[in-house]
N, C-alpha and C positions, 0 to 999 in steps of 0.2 A: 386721025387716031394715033397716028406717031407718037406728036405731042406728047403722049399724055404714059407713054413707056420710056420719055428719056430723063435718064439721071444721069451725070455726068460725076462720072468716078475720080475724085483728086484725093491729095490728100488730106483735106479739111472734112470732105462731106466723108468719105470711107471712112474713118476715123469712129466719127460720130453715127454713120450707120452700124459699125460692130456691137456697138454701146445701147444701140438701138434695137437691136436685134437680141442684144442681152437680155436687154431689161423685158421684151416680151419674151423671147423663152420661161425667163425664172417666174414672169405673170401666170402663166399657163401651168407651170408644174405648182405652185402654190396652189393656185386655185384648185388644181386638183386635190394636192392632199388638202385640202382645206373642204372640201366636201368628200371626202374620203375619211376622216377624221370628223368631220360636222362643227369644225369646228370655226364659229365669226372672227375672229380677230385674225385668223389668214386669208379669209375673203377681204378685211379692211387693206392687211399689208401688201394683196395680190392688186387689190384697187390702188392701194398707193405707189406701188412698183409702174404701174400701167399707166399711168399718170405724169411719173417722172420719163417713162417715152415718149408721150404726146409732148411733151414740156422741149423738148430737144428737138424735134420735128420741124417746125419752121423753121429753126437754123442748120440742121439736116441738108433738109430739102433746098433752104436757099442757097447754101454752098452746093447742093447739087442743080443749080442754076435753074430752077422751079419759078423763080420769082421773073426770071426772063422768057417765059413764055406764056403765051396768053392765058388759056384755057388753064394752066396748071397756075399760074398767079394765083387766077380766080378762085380755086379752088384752096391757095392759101388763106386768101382772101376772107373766106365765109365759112369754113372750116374751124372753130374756136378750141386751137389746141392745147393753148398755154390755159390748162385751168388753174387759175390762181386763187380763185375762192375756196375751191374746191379741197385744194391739198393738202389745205393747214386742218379743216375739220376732219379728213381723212386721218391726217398723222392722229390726231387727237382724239376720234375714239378707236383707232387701233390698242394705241396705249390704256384706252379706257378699259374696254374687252380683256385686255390680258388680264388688268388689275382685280375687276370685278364683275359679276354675271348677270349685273343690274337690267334689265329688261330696259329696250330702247322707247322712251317716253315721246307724245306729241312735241314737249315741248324741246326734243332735242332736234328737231327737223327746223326748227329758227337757225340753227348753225347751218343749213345749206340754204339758208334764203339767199344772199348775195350771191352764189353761184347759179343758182335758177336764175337769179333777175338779170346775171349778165349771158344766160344761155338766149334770155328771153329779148334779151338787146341785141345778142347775133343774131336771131334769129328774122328779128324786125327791119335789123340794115339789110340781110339776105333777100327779102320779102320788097325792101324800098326800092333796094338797086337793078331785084333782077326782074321782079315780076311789076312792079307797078310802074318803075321811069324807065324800064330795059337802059337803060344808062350810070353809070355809076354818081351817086350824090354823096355819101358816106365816104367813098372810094376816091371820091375825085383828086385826093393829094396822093393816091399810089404808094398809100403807106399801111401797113396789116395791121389792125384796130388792138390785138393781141401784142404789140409791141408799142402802143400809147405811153407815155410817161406814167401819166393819172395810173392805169391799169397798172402797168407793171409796181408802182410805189404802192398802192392802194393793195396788190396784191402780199406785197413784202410786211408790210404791216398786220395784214391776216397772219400768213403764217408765222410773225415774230409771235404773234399774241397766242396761236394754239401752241406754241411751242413751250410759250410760260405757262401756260393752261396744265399742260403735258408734265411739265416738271415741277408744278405743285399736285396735281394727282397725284404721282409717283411716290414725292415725300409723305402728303400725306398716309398712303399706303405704307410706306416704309413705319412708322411713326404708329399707326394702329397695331400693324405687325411684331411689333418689339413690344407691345402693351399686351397683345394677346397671345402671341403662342412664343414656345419654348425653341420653335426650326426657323425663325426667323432670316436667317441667312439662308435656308434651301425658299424661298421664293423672293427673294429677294429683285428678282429678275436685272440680273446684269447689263441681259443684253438690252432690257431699255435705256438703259445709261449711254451703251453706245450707240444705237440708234438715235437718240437721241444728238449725241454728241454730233454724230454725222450730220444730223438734218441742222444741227446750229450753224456747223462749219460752211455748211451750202449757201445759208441764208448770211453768213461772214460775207463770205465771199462774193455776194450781189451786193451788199453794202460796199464794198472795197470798189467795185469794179463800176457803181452807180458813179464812185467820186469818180475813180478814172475817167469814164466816158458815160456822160449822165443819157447823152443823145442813144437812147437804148433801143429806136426803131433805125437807128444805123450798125451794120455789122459790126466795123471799124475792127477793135480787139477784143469782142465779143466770145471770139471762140476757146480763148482760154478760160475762162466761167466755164461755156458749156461742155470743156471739155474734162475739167474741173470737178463740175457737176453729174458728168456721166460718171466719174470713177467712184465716187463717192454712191452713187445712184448704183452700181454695180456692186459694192461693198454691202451695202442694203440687202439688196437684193439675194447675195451670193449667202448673207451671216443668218439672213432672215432664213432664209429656205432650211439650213444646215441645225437652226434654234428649232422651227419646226418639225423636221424630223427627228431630233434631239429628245424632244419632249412628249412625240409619238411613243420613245419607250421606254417613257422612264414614268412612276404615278408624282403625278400635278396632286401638290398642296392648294390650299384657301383658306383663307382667314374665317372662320367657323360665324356662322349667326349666334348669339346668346343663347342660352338654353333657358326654359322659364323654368324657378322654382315653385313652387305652392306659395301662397300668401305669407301662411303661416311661416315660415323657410326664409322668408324677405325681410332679413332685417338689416339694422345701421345704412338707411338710404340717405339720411344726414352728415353734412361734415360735423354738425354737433356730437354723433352719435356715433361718429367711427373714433372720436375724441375721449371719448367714455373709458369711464376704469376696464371696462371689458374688452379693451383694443388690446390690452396686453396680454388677455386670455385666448384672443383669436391667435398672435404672434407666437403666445407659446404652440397652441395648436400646429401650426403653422411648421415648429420648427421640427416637432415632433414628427410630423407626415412625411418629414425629407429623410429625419433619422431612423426612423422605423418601418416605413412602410416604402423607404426610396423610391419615392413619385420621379424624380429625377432619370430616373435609368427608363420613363417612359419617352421614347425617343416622340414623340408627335404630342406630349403632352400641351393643354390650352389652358388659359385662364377659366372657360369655363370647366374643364375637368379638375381641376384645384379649388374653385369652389362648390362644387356636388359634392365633393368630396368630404370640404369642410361644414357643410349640409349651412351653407351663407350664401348672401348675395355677393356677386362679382365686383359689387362696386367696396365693398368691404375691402376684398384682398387685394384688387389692384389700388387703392391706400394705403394698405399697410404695406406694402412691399415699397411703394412711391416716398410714401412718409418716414418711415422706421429704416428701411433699406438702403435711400435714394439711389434708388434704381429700377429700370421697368423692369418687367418682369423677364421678357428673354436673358437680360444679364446675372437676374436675381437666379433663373433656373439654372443658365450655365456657368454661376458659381460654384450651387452646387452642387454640379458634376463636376468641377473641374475639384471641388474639395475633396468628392467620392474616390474620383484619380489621384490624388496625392494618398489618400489614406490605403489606396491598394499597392503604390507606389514603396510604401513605407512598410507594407507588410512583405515587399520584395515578390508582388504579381509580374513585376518586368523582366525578372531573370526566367520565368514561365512561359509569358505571353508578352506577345508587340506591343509598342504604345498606343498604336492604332486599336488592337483586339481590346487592352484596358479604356479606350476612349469610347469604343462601342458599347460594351458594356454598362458604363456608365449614360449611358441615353445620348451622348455625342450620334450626330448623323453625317462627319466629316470630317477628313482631317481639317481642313483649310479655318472650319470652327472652331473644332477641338482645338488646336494651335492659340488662335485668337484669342481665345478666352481665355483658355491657360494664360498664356501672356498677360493677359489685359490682369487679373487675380494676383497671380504671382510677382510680375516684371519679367520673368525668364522664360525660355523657351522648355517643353518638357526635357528633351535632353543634358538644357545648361541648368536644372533644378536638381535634375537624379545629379549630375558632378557636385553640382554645389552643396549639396547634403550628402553627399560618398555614400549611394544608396546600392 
């Protein structure tokens, strides 16, 4: 029974056990607020956090000299900890979840066929070697099937491809976003970007280190990858948990469903017909509801609430705004705030109130926008605008 309590403390395996030990604490407090919150896409990130443990574990363990003794070999051996199939589909509806609250379909259980099929291959050499030849056949070159070339490449190629999966979601998300609502930059989610960016660098980094030492069932300089990869894996871990408590207390936007109008209400569903002499009577409309009824200063304003408004279908105004404007709609609304703030600017609301308190007002839900767009309208910063006009 010895055996099977030694771990031999150096500084390769310590190392990688702190890292080790990270990444399951932050598993466990995610998953907590994640059913504390009810919320899936922290159960996905607590499942991918927990994953990237097992992934470090047989080089853990084998620098903690695991792979030198019998019983504990074995149990490297038939233990299938590097989930490689697994990881890439995990990252990729973590990301999905955030994006949208689409209900998980039969057909998205095809994304973990490959990982069953290779649970279901450990599970058969376990089956071949222990219980039907009592002698290793699988086993017999003394090498952990979890460090195969085939696998390990087969597995890199998984996660390359949910990765692009992941970061065309995202755009396309971004890209509906700026079509439909006005707060486009408050959901914008950042932190996918850098999550993102981290899990590329990870998978950088096994392409780099495939060329260095392709023999990846040899240790050799293996441990700077995995050591590489813990830090990165801890950065997850640490930004993940911190985004989730973040967003416990602040109110979560969504890109809104369509609203249906009445039949009658449904008109110009044609590009022939959004072309029509009375495209220029929706535009006047259009310009009217900003100058007189300031739709702008609604800070959560949607494309569908711009057309209820204009008692039209949606597909009408996000055309005329596309066409007449060239621009989608987030930039068309936060023009004209950023125009509402010049014209309060000019009536000398700023020797009154902040820039900030004028940007609020104006239906701004940020500095970090309000800035942006001003800029982006102007060329100038609100500040270098009031000097340049001696306001």
């Amino acid at each position: 029974m010895g055996d099977f309590l030694i771990f031999n403390f150096n500084e390769l395996s310590s190392v990688l056990l702190l890292y080790f030990v990270h990444a399951l604490l932050f598993t466990g407090l995610i998953w907590r607020k994640a059913v504390e919150q009810s919320k899936l896409e922290a159960k996905w990130l607590a499942l991918f956090i927990f994953l990237g443990a097992l992934y470090i574990s047989p080089f853990m363990l084998g620098y903690a000299n695991w792979y030198s003794v019998k019983h504990l070999r074995e149990f490297l051996f038939f233990v299938p900890f590097q989930q490689l199939f697994l990881i890439g589909p995990v990252f990729y509806f973590y990301v999905r979840s955030l994006l949208d609250k689409s209900p998980f379909s039969k057909l998205d259980y095809l994304h973990f066929l490959p990982a069953a099929l290779y649970l279901l291959y450990s599970l058969m050499v376990y089956v071949w070697d222990v219980w039907v030849l009592d002698e290793f056949y699988f086993y017999a070159d003394g090498q952990d099937k979890d460090l195969d070339f085939w696998y390990q490449m087969a597995g890199l190629i998984s996660m390359l491809f949910y990765l692009l999966l992941s970061f065309r979601h995202h755009r396309a998300y971004r890209l509906r976003s700026q079509d439909e609502l006005s707060y486009a930059d408050e959901i914008a989610f950042k932190w996918i970007q850098h999550f993102s960016i981290a899990f590329a660098l990870i998978l950088l980094l096994r392409v780099f280190f495939f060329i260095l030492n392709p023999e990846w069932g040899e240790f050799g300089r293996k441990f700077w990858y995995y050591l590489c990869f813990s830090i990165l894996l801890s950065y997850i871990a640490l930004s993940g948990y911190f985004q989730l408590v973040k967003s416990g207390l602040k109110l979560q936007f969504a890109i809104p469903e369509p609203d249906k109008l009445p039949a009658e209400e449904d008109k110009f569903k044609t590009e022939e017909e959004a072309k029509s002499e009375e495209f220029e009577e929706w535009k006047n409309k259009l310009g009217q509801l900003f100058q007189e009824d300031k739709l702008h200063e609604r800070p959560n304003l949607t494309l569908n609430d711009l057309a209820l408004t204009l008692n039209t279908n949606r597909n009408i105004v996000s055309k005329l705004i596309n066409q007449e404007f060239q621009m989608n709609f987030n930039d068309f609304v936060n023009q004209q705030r950023a125009e509402a703030v010049i014209r309060k600017l000019k009536e000398g609301a700023h020797h009154k109130n902040t820039l900030l308190g004028i940007a609020f007002d104006c239906g701004f839900n940020s500095k970090t926008t309000f800035n942006r767009a001003f800029k982006k309208y102007t060329g100038l910063s609100p500040l270098q605008y009031i000097q340049a006009q001696q306001l």
